[in-house]
VEXDREN-2710 file (C-alpha; in Angstrom, 1 decimal):
% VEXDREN-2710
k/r/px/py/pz
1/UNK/-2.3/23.1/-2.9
2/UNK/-3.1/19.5/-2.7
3/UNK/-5.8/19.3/-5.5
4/UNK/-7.7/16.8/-3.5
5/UNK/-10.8/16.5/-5.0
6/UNK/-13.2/15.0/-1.8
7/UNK/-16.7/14.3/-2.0
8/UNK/-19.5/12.6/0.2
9/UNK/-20.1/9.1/-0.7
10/UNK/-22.7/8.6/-3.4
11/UNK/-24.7/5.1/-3.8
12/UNK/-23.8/3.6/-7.2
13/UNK/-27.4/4.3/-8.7
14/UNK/-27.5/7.8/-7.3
15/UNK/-28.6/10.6/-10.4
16/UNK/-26.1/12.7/-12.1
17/UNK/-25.8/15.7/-13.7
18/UNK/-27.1/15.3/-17.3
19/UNK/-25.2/14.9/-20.7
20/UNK/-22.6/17.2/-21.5
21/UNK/-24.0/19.3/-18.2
22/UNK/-21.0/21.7/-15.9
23/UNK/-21.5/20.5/-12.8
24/UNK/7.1/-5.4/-4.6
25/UNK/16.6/-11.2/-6.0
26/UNK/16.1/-12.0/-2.3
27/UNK/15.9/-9.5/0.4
28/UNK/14.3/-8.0/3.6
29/UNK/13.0/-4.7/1.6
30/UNK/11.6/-3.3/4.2
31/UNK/11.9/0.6/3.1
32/UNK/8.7/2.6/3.9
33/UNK/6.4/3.9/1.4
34/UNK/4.9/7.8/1.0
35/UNK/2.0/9.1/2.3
36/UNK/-1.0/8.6/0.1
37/UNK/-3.5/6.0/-1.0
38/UNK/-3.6/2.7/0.9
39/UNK/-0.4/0.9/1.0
40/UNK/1.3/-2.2/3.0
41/UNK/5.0/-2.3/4.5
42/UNK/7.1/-3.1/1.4
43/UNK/7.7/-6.8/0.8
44/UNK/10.7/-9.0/0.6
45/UNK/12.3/-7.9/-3.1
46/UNK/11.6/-11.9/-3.8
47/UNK/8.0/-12.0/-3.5
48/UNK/7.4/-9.0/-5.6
49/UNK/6.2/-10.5/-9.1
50/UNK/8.6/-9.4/-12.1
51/UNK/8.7/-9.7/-15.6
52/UNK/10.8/-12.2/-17.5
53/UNK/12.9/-10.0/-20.1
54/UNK/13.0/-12.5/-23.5
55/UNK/14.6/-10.5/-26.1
56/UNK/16.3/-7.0/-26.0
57/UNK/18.1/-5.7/-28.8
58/UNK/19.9/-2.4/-30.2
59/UNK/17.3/0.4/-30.7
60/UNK/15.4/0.6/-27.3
61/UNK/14.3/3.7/-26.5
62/UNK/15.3/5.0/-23.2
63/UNK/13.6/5.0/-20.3
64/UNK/11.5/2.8/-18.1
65/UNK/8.8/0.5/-18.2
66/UNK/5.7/1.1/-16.1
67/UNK/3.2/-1.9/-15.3
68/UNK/0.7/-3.2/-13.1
69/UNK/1.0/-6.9/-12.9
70/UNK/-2.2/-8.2/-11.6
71/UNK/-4.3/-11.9/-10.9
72/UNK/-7.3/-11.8/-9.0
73/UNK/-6.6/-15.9/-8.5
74/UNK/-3.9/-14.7/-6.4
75/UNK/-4.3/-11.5/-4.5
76/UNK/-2.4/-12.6/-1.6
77/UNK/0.8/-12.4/-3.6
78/UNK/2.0/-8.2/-3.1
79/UNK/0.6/-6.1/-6.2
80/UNK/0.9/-2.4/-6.7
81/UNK/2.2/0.0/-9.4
82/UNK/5.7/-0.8/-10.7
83/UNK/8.3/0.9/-12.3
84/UNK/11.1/-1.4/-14.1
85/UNK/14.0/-1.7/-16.3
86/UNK/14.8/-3.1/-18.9
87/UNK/16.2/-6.8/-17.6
88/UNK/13.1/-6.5/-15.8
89/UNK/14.6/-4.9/-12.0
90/UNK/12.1/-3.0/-9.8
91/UNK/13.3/0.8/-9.9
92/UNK/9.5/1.4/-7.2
93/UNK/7.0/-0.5/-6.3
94/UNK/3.7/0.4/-4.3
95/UNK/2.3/-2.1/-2.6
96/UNK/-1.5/-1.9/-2.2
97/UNK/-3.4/-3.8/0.6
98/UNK/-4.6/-7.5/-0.4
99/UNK/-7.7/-7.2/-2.1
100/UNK/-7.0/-3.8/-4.1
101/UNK/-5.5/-3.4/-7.8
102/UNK/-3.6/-0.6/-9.3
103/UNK/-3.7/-0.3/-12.7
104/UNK/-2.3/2.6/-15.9
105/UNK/0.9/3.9/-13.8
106/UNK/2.0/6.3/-16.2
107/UNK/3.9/9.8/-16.2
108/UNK/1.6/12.6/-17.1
109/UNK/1.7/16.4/-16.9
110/UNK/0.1/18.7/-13.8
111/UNK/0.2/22.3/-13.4
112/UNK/3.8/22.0/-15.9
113/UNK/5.7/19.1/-14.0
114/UNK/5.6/15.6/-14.6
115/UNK/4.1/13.4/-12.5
116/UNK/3.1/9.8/-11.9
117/UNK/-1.1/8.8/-12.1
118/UNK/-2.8/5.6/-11.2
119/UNK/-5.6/4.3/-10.3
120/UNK/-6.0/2.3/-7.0
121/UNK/-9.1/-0.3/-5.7
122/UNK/-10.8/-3.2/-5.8
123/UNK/-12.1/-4.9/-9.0
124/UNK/-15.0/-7.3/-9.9
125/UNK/-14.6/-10.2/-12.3
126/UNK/-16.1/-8.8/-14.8
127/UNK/-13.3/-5.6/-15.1
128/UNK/-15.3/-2.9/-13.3
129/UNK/-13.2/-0.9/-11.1
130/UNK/-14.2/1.0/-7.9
131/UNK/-12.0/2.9/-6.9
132/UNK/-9.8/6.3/-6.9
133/UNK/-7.2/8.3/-9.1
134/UNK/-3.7/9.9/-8.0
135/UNK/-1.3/11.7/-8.8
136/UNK/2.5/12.1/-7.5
137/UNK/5.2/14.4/-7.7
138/UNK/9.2/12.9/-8.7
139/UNK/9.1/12.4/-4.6
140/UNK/6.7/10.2/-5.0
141/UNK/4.1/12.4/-2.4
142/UNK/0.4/12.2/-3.7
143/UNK/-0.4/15.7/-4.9
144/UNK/-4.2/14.9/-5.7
145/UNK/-6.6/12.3/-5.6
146/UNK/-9.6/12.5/-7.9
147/UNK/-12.9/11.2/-7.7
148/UNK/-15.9/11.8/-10.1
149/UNK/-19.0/13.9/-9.7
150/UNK/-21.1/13.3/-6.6
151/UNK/-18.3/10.7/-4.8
152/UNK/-18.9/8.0/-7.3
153/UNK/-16.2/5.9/-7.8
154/UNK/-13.4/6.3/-10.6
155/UNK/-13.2/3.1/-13.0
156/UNK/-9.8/1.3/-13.5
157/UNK/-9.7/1.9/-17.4
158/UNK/-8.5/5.0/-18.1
159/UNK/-7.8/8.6/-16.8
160/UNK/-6.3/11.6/-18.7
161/UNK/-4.5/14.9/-17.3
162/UNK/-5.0/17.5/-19.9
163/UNK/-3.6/21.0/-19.5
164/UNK/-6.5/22.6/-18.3
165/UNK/-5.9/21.4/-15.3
166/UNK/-8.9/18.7/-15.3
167/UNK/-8.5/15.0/-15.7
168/UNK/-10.7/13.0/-17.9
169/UNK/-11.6/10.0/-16.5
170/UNK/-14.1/6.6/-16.6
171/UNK/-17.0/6.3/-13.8
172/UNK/-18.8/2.7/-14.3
173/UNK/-22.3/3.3/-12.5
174/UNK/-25.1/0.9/-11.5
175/UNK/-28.6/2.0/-13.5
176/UNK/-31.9/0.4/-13.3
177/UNK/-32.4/0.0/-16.8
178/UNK/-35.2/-1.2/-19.7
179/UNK/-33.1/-3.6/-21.7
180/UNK/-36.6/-5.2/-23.5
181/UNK/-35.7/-4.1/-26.6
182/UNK/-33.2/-6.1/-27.1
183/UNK/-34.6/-9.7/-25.4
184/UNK/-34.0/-8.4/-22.0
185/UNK/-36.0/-8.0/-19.1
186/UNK/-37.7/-4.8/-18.7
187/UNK/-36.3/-3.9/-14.8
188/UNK/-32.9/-4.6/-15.4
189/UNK/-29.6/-3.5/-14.2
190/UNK/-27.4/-1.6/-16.5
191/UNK/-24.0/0.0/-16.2
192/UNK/-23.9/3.1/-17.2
193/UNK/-20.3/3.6/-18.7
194/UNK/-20.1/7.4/-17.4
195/UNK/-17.3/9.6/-18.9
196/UNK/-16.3/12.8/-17.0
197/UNK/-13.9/16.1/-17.0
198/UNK/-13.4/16.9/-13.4
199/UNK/-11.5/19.9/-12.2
200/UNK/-8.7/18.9/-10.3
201/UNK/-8.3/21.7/-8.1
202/UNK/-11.5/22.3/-7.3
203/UNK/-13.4/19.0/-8.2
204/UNK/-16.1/20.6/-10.1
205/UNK/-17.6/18.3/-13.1
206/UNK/-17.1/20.3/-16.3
207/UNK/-18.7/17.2/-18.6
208/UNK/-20.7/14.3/-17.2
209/UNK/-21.3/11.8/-20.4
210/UNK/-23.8/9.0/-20.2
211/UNK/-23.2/6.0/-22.6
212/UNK/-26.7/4.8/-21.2
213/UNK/-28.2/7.9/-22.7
214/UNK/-26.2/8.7/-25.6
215/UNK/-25.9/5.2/-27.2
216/UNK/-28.8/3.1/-28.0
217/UNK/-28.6/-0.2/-26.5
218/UNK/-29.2/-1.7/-30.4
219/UNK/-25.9/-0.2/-31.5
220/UNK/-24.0/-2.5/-28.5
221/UNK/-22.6/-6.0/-29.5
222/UNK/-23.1/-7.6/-26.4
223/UNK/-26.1/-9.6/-26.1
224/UNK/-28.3/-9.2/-23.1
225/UNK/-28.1/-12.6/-22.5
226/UNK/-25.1/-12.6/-22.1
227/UNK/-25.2/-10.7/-18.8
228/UNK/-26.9/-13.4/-17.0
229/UNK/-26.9/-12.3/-13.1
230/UNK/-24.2/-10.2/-13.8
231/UNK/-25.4/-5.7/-14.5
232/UNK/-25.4/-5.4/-18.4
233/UNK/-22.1/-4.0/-19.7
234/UNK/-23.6/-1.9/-22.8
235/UNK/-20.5/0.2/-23.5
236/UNK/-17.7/-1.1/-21.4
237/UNK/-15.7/2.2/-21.9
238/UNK/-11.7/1.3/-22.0
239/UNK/-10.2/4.6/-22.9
240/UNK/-9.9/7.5/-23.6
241/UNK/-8.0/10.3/-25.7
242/UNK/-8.0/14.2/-26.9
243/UNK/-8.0/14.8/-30.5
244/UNK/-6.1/17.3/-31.9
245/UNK/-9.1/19.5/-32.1
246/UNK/-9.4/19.4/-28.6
247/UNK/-12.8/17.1/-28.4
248/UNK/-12.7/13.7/-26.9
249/UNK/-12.2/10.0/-28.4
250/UNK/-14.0/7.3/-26.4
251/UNK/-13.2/3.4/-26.9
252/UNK/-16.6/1.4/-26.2
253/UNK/-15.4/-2.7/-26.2
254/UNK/-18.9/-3.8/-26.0
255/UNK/-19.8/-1.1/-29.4
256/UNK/-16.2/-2.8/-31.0
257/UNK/-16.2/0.8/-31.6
258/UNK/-14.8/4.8/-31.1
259/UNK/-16.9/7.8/-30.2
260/UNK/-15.9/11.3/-31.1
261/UNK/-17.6/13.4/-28.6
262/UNK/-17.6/17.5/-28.5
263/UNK/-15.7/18.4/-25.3
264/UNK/-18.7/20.9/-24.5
265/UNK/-21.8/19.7/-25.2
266/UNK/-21.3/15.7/-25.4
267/UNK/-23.0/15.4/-28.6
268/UNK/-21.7/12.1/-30.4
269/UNK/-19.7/13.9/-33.6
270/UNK/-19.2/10.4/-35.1
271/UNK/-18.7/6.4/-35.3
272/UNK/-15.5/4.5/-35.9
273/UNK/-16.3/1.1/-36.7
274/UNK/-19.5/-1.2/-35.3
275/UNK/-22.0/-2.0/-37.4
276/UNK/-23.3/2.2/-37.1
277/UNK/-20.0/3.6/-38.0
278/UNK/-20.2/6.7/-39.3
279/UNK/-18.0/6.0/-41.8
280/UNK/-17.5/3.6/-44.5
281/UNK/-15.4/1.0/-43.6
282/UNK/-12.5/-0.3/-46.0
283/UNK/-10.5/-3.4/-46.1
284/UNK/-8.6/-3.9/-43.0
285/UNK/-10.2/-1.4/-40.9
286/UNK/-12.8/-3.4/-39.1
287/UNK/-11.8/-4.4/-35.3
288/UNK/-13.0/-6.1/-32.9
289/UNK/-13.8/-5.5/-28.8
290/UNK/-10.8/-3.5/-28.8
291/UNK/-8.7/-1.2/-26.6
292/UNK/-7.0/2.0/-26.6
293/UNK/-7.7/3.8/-28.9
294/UNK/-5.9/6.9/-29.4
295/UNK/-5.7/10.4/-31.9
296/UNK/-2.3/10.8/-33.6
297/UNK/-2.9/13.1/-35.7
298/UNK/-4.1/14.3/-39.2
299/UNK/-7.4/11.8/-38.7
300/UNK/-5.5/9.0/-37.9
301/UNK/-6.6/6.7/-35.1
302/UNK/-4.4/3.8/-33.7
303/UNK/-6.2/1.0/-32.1
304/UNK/-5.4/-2.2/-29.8
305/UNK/-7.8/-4.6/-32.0
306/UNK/-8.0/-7.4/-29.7
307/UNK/-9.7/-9.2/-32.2
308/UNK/-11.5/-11.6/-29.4
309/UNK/-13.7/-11.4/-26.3
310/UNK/-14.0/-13.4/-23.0
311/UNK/-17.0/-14.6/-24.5
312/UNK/-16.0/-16.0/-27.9
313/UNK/-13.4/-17.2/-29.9
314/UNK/-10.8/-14.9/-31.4
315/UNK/-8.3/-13.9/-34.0
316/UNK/-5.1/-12.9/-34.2
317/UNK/-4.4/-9.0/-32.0
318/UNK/-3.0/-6.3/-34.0
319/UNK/-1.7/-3.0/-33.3
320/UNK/-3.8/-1.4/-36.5
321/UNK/-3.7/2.7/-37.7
322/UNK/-6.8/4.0/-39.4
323/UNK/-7.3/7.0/-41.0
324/UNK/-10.8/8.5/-40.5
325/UNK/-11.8/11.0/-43.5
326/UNK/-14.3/13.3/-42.0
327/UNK/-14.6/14.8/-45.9
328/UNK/-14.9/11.5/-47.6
329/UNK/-16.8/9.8/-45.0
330/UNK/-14.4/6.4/-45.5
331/UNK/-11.7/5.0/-43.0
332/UNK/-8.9/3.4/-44.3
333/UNK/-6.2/1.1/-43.4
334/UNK/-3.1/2.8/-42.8
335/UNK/-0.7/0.1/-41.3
336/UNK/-0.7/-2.8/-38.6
337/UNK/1.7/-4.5/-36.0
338/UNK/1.3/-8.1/-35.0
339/UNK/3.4/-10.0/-32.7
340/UNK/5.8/-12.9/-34.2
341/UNK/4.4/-15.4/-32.4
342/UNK/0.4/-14.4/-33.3
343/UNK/-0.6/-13.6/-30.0
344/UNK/-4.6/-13.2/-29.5
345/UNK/-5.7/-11.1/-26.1
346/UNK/-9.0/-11.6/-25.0
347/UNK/-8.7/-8.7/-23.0
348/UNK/-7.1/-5.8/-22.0
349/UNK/-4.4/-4.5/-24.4
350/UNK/-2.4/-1.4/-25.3
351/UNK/0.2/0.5/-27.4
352/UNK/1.9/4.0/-26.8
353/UNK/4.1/5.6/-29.9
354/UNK/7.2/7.2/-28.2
355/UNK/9.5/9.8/-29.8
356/UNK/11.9/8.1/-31.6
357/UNK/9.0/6.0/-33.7
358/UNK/9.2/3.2/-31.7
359/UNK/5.6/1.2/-29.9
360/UNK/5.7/0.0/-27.2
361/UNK/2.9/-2.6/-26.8
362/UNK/1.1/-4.6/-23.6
363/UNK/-0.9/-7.5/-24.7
364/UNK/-3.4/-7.9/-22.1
365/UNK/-4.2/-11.4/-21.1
366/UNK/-1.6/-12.8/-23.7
367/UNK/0.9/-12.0/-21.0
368/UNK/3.1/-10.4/-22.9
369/UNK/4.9/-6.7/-23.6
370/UNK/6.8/-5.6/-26.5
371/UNK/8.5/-3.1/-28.3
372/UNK/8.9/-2.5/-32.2
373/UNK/10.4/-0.2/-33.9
374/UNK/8.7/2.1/-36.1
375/UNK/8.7/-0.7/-38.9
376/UNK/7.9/-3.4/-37.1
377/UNK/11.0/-5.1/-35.8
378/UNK/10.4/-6.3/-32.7
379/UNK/13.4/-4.9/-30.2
380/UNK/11.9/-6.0/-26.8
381/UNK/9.9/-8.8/-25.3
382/UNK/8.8/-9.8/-21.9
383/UNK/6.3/-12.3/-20.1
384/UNK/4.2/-10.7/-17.0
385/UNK/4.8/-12.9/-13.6
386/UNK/4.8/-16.2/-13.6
387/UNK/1.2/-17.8/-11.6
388/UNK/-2.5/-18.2/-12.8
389/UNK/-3.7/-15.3/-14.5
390/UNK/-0.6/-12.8/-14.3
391/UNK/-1.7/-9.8/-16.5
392/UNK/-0.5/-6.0/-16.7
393/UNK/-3.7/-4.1/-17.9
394/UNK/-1.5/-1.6/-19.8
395/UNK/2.0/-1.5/-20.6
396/UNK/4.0/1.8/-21.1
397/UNK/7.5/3.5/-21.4
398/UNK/8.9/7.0/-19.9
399/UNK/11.9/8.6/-18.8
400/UNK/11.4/9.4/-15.8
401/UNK/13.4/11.4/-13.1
402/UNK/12.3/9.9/-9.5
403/UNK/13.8/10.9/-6.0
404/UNK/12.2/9.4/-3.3
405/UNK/11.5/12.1/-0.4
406/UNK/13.1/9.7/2.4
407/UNK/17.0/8.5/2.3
408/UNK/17.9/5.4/1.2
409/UNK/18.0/2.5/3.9
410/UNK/21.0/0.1/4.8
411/UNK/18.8/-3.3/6.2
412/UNK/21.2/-5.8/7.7
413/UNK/20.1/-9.6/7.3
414/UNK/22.2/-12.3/8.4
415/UNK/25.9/-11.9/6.3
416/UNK/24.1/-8.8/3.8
417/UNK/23.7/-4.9/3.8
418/UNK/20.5/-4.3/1.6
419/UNK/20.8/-1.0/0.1
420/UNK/17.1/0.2/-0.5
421/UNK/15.8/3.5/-1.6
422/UNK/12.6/2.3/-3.5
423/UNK/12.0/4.7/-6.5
424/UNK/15.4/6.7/-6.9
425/UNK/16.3/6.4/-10.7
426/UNK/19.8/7.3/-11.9
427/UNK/21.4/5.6/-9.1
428/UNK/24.5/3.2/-11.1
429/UNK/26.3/1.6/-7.7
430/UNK/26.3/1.2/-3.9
431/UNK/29.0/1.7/-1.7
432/UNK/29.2/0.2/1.6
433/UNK/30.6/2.1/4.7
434/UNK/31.7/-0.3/7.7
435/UNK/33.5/0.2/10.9
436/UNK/33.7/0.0/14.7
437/UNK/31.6/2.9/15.2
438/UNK/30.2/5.7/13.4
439/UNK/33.6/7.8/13.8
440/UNK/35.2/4.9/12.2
441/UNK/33.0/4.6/9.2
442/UNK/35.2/3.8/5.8
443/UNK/34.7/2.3/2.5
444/UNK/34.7/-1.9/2.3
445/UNK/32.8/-2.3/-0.9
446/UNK/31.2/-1.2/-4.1
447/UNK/28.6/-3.0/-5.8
448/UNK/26.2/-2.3/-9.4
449/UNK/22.8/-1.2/-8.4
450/UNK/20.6/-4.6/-8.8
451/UNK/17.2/-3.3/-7.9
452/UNK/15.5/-1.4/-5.5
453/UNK/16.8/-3.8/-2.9
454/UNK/20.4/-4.7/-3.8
455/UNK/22.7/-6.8/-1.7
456/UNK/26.2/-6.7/-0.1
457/UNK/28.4/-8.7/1.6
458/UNK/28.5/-7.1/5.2
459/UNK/32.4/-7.5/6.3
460/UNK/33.1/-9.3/9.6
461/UNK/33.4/-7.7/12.8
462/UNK/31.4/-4.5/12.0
463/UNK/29.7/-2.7/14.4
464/UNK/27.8/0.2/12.6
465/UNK/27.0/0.0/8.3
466/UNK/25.5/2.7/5.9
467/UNK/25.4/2.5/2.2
468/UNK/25.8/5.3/-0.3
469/UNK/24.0/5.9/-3.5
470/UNK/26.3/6.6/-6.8
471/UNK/25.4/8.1/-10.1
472/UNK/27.0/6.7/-13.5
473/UNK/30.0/9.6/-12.1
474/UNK/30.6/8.4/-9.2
475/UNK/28.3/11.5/-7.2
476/UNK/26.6/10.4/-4.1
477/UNK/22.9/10.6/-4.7
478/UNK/21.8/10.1/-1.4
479/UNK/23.3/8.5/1.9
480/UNK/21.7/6.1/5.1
481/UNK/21.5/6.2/8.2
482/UNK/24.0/5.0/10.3
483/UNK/22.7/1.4/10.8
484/UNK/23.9/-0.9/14.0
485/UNK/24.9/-4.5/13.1
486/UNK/23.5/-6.5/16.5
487/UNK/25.8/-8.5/18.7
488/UNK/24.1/-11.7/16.9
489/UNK/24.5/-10.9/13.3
490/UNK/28.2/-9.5/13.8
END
């Protein structure tokens, strides 16, 4: 069962269903990459963009970090979902074709495994994404790719697996729209920030949510002038979550504000923050265009307050906690993260709490990604690529089990083997066979894994090579072909 949810191609004005309605060191990486969404031959390990690891102390939590680095100044440089350690080494990378992004690698769970989801596509300026979701087994195959209702494109922001089998996830969608009453003109064009719960299996839309329909445009904080040529952005939906009742938490940047929408019906069940909040607000627990944010349980909600906007000044971000009391009617501060060094994002941004109490935060466009422990230590720090506009939308941490369906790869270049076996975690060394032939095939050298693509010293005089993966016990993981060293490079 693939779980491939296809569609025919829908214009982006084209009617939904109604509210709450069922309907890539140096090297020649050249391993190949699974069968899926669009993807390019993998690049030299060099020219992939990495993260610059800055601090890393005692307390980590294990596991991998999963990013995204992105500029749309440079999108001839390889981009794609990345998996990394924690001195910043590519365990897989995906390249996408030049013009597409990728953005939220994560591990989720689907029908009781884990798997990997992304989205995939190309990207206006102005952070609408049109595009596609996936999802991948450990072997990397796709499993499922996920569209919303009627073919419309899935938006880069955000997309949860839930374990009913459906994925929630972001559709941005092209409206004509009446924006007169608030100063704009009368035949505009909106977007309509469309939330849906799609089926995987079968593709059928269990909700369709329309922001342009259940929020009135007064309750936005984005001017309509603002907009200029560009659609009006009147909720700018950048996440979303399950509460622990089971209905759904929706970010809106442009409201500065969280939804709590039934899971059935749509209906808006209250207002976190804005200037129609639902609740009262207390000291500390106004934000402002944020990101992410995200139930944890017993009312409290944990937000990336970004505190700016690409449109005006801002303050210092903050990783903030605020308990919502449905009884009381007040929200209240509960606690806050900031970086040392008073980073202020004016976009993009989020945190994920991991078991052992540690967060784990991506910074946006500050460029950064961070990890603190549960009292606010910071254990972790790293800078996103080097180069105009380097970002990685969201940051995250998982451990993570990978085994690519495809052995590894011995790649001779001039005097190196590169062993490459893109997305196999747990490997600790390489060993390099050499010989004559491949009767005569023996052991010359054993090396630390360095990468996806690590290098070793090929030894003179060898005809045939092949490299062997090694656990942490010295167990062979998985073994290459037998690769011929040509007359030249000998």
């Amino acid at each position: 069962m693939t779980g491939t949810v296809e569609t025919p191609q829908a214009g982006p004005g084209t009617a939904q269903a109604g509210p709450g309605t069922a309907q890539a060191g140096s090297g020649a990486a050249t391993g190949t990459v699974q069968d899926g969404p669009e993807t390019t031959a993998l690049p030299a390990y060099a020219d992939i963009p990495k993260i610059k690891v800055t601090l890393a102390r005692d307390g980590v939590a294990p596991g991998y970090l999963f990013l995204t680095p992105q500029s749309i100044f440079e999108p001839e440089v390889p981009h794609g979902p990345q998996i990394v350690d924690d001195r910043g080494r590519l365990v897989w990378f995906r390249p996408v074709p030049e013009g597409q992004y990728a953005t939220n690698i994560r591990v989720q769970e689907y029908q009781g495994q884990p798997v990997l989801t992304w989205w995939q596509g190309t990207a206006t300026s102005t952070g609408v994404g049109i595009g596609k979701a996936y999802i991948a087994d450990r072997n990397y195959n796709v499993i499922a790719t996920i569209e919303a209702g009627g073919g419309e494109p899935v938006d880069l922001h955000d997309l949860v697996l839930t374990d009913r089998g459906t994925a929630v996830l972001v559709s941005y969608q092209l409206k004509q729209h009446d924006l007169s009453p608030i100063g704009g003109a009368a035949d505009a064009v909106a977007i309509d920030s469309v939330v849906e719960e799609i089926d995987i299996a079968t593709g059928e839309v269990l909700l369709h949510w329309s922001g342009l329909e259940r929020v009135p445009l007064e309750e936005s904080d984005m001017p309509a002038i603002i907009a200029g040529d560009d659609p009006y952005d009147h909720l700018h939906v950048n996440a979303l979550g399950i509460d622990t009742d089971g209905h759904l938490i929706i970010t809106a940047r442009s409201n500065s504000a969280l939804y709590k929408v039934d899971r059935d019906s749509g209906e808006i069940l209250w207002k976190l923050g804005s200037g129609y909040s639902t609740f009262v607000l207390d000291v500390g627990v106004r934000c402002n265009w944020q990101h992410d944010g995200q139930p944890v349980g017993d009312g409290v909600y944990r937000i990336f307050d970004n505190g700016a906007n690409d449109y005006f000044i801002g303050y210092e971000s903050r990783i903030t906690w605020i308990h919502a009391d449905e009884k009381t009617g007040v929200a209240t501060h509960v606690k806050t993260i900031t970086h040392p060094e008073h980073l202020s994002s004016i976009a993009e941004g989020n945190a994920q709490e991991l078991p052992n109490g540690n967060v784990v935060v991506g910074w946006g466009r500050a460029g950064r990604i961070s990890e603190f422990a549960s009292d606010g230590e910071l254990l972790f720090d790293a800078k996103t690529p080097a180069g105009k506009g380097w970002t990685t939308y969201r940051a995250y941490r998982f451990e993570w089990d990978g085994r690519p369906g495809t052995p590894p790869e011995a790649v001779v270049e001039g005097g190196q083997v590169h062993a490459v076996w893109n997305g196999a975690t747990g490997v600790a060394q390489w060993r390099l066979l050499a010989g004559s032939d491949q009767s005569d095939l023996r052991p010359v050298e054993t090396v630390d894994w360095n990468g996806l693509d690590t290098s070793i010293a090929r030894p003179d005089g060898a005809a045939v090579v092949q490299v062997e993966a090694l656990d942490a016990g010295g167990h062979v993981l998985g073994t290459s072909p037998v690769t011929p060293v040509t007359p030249t490079e000998r």
